[in-house]
C-alpha positions in Angstrom: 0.0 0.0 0.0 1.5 3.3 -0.7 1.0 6.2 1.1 0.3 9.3 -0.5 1.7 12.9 1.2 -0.5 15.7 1.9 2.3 17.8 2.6 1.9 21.8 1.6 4.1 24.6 1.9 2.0 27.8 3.4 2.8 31.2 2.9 0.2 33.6 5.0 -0.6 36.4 2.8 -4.1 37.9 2.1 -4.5 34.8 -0.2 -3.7 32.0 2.1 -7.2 30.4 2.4 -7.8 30.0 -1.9 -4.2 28.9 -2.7 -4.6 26.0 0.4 -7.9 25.2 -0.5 -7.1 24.5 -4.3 -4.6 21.7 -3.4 -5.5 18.1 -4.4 -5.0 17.6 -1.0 -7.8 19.7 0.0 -9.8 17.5 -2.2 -9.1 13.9 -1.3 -9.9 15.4 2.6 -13.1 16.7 1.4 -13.8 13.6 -0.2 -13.0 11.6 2.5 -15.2 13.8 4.8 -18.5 13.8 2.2 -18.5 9.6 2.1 -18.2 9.2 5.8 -20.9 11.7 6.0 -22.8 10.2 3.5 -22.1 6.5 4.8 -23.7 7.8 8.1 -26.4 9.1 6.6 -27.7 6.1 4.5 -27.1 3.6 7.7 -29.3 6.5 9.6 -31.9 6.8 7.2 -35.5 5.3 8.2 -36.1 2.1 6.9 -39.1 0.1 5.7 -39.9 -2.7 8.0 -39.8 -5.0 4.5 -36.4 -6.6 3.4 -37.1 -4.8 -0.2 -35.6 -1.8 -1.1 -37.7 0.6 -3.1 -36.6 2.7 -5.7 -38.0 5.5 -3.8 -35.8 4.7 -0.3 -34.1 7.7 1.6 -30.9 5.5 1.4 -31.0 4.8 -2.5 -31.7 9.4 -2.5 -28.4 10.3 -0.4 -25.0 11.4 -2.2 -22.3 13.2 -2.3 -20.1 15.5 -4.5 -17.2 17.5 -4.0 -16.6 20.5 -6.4 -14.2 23.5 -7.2 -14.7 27.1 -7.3 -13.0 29.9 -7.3 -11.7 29.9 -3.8 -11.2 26.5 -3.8 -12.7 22.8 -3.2 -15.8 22.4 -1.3 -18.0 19.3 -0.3 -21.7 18.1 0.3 -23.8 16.0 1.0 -27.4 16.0 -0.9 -30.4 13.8 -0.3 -33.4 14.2 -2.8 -31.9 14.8 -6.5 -34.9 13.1 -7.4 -37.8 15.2 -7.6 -40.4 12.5 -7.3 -38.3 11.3 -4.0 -39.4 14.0 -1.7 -40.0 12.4 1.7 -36.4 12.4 3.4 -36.8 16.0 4.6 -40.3 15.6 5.7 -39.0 12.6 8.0 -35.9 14.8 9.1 -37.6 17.7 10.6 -41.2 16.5 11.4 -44.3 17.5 9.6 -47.7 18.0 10.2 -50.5 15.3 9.2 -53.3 16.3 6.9 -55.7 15.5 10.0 -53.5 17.9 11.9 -51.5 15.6 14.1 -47.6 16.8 14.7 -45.3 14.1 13.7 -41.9 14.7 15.0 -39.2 14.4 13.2 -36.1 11.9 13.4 -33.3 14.1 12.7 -31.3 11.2 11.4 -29.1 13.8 8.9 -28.3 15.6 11.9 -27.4 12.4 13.8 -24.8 11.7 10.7 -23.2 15.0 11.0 -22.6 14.8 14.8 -21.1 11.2 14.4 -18.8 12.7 11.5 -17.8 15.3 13.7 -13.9 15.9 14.8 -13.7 16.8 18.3 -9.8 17.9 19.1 
């Protein structure tokens, strides 16, 4: 297995932030970070009690991407490219019945995030 080196030479100047942030370093991090994230999510995501997996399932609706601009890479995690898939955030944050009844939600992407959290 070889290692790879994610060493960088920084100079602080007004620029510091875009010129670190557009190594390929910077990317394979980010990368990294958005598939654990994403990982999380899909083993957090509420289930059907069936052993089928629908084509409409919150885990089958979860990905990631990592992109550059122009300060830099950045990374995310989506849920829901698919427009007739709209349900994940509903079961995130709660929602309210049509008869009225509150349903709380799960806060299962929130759950990912905090488990994908670095604590130093």
């Amino acid at each position: 297995m070889t290692e790879k080196s994610a060493r960088v030479r920084l100079v602080i100047h007004r620029s510091w932030e875009r010129e670190a942030f557009s190594t390929p370093g910077t990317r394979e991090a980010l990368l990294f970070a958005a598939k654990r994230i994403e990982a999380y999510a899909k083993g957090d995501a509420p289930r059907r009690p069936s052993h089928r997996t629908a084509w409409n399932s919150i885990a089958k609706q979860i990905g990631s991407a990592v992109a550059m601009d122009k300060d830099g890479w950045y990374g995310g995690v989506y849920t829901e490219a698919n427009p007739r898939a709209r349900h994940a955030m509903l079961q995130e944050r709660g929602f309210t019945s049509p008869k009225g009844r509150k349903i709380p939600g799960r806060r299962w992407l929130k759950g990912a995030l905090l488990k994908a959290r670095i604590d130093e």
